[in-house]
Each structure stands twice: as C-alpha cells, then as structure tokens.
C-alpha positions as CSV (number, residue, x, y, z in Angstrom):
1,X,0.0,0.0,0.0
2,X,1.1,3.2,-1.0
3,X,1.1,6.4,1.5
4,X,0.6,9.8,0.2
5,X,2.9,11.7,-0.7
6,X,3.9,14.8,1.2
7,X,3.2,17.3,-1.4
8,X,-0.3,16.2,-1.6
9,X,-1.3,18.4,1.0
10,X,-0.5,21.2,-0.7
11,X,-2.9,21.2,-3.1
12,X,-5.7,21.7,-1.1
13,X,-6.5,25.2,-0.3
14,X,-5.8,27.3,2.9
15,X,-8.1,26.7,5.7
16,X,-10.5,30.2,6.0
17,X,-11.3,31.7,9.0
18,X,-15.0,30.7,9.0
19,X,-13.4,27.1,8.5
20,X,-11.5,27.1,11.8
21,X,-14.1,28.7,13.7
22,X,-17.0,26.0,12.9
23,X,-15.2,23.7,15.8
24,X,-15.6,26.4,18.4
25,X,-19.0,27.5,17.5
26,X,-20.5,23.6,17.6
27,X,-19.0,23.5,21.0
28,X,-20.4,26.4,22.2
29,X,-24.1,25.5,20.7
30,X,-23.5,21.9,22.2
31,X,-23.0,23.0,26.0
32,X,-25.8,25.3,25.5
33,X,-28.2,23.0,24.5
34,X,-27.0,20.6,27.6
35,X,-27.5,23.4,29.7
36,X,-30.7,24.3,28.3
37,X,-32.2,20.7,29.0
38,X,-30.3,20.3,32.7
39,X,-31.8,23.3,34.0
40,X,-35.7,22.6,32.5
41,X,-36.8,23.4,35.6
42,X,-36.0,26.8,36.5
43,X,-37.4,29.3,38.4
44,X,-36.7,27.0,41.3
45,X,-39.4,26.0,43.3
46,X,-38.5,24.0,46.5
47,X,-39.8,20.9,45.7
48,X,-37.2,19.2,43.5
49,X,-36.2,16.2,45.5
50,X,-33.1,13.8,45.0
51,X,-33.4,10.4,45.4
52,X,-30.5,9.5,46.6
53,X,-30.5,11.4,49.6
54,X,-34.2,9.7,50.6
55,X,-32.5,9.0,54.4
56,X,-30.5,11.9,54.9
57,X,-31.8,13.9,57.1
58,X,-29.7,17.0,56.5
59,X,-31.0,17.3,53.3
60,X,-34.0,17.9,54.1
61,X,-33.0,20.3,56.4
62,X,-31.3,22.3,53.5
63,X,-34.4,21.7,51.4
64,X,-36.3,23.1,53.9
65,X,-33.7,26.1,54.7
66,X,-33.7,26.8,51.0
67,X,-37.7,26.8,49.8
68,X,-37.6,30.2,52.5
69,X,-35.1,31.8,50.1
70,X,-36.3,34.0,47.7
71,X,-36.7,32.0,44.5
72,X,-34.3,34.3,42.7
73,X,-31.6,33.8,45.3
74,X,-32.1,29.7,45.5
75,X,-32.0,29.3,41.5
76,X,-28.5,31.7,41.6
77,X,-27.3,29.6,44.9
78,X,-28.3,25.9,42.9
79,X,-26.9,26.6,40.1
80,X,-23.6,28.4,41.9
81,X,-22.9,26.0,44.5
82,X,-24.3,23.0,43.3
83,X,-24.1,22.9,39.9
84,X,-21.0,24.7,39.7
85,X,-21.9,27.7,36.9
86,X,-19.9,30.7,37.2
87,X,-21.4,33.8,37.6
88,X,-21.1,34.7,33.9
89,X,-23.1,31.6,32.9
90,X,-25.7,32.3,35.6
91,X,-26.3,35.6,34.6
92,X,-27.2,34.4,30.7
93,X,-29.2,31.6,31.8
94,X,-31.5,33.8,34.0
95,X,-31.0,36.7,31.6
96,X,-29.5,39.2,34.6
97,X,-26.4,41.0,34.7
98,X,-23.3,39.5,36.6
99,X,-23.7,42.0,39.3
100,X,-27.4,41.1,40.0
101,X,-26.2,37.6,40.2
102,X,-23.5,38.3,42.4
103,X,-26.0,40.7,44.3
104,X,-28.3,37.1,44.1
105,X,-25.5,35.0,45.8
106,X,-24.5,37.1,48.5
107,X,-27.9,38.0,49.9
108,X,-28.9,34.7,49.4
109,X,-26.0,32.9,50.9
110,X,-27.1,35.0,54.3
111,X,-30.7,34.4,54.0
112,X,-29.6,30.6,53.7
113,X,-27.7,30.6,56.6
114,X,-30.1,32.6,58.6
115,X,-32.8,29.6,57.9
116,X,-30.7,27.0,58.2
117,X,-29.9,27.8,61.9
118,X,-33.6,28.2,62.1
119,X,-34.3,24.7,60.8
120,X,-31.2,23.6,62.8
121,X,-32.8,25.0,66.0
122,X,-36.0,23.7,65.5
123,X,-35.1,20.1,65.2
C-alpha cells in the first residue's frame, strides 16, 4: 500500500477563518443545548427532590432552609454552589447581569444561613 505523498497536502487550499471557527461555534451550541435541558426546571421551586438522599436527614433540612429563600436567590445559589456555573453563565441563563447575580448570591448565601440555623434549631 502506497502512502501519500507529502506534497499532496499542498494542493488543497488554505483553511479560511470561517473554517477554523465552525469547531468552536459547535462546542459552544453543544453545551448550551446541555444546559438548556439540565436546568428545564427553573425558576426553582422548592420541591425538587433527590433520590438519593431519601435517608438523609440533613438534606431535608437544606431543602427546607432553601424553599424560604427567595426564588431568585435559590436558583442563583443551585446553580452556583451545586451545579458549579460561574457567575457569567448564571447571569445568561436567567437573563441578569453578573452583578445582580453576584448581588443574588450574597444575599442569598445569608438568607440561607439565617434559615438554616432556624431549621437547625427547631429540630
């Protein structure tokens, strides 16, 4: 079997711009879509429930802590801390600016915390 000679490659034309960009661009559209269809249930409601933590009692605890957040500061909080989204990426999936969403995340970390030791309390 014969292999190709080097000069072969030279025939073919340049790659354009457009060409070398197509990669990036089906990337990009890729994790969108993935996104798009992980987080089908925004706003956050509350009620989502993991079955794997069905005998964990601290979960339900943080469930419970977290449905007394306001909804906008959960879904920036979920998505932050445990879905791991920067706040970039939170901001276009909620359509806010990044300083909202950092706005989001700081009041809502203290409203978390401030339930939490509710819940904590009154178990």
């Amino acid at each position: 079997m014969a292999l190709p000679h080097r000069d072969e490659h030279r025939d073919r034309p340049p790659p354009t711009p457009a060409s070398l960009r197509v990669p990036a661009v089906l990337g990009l559209a890729i994790d969108h879509l993935r996104r798009r269809r992980r987080f089908a249930f925004l706003p956050f409601s509350g009620s989502e429930r993991d079955d794997r933590a069905t005998f964990d009692v601290d979960a339900d605890v943080v469930r419970s802590a977290l449905r007394s957040v306001p909804p906008e500061q959960a879904t920036a909080l979920v998505l932050r801390l445990h879905e791991g989204f920067s706040r970039a990426e939170i901001a276009q999936l909620t359509g806010v600016s990044e300083r909202v969403v950092k706005e989001r995340l700081e009041r809502g970390r203290e409203s978390f915390a401030q339930a939490y030791r509710r819940e904590v309390g009154a178990r």
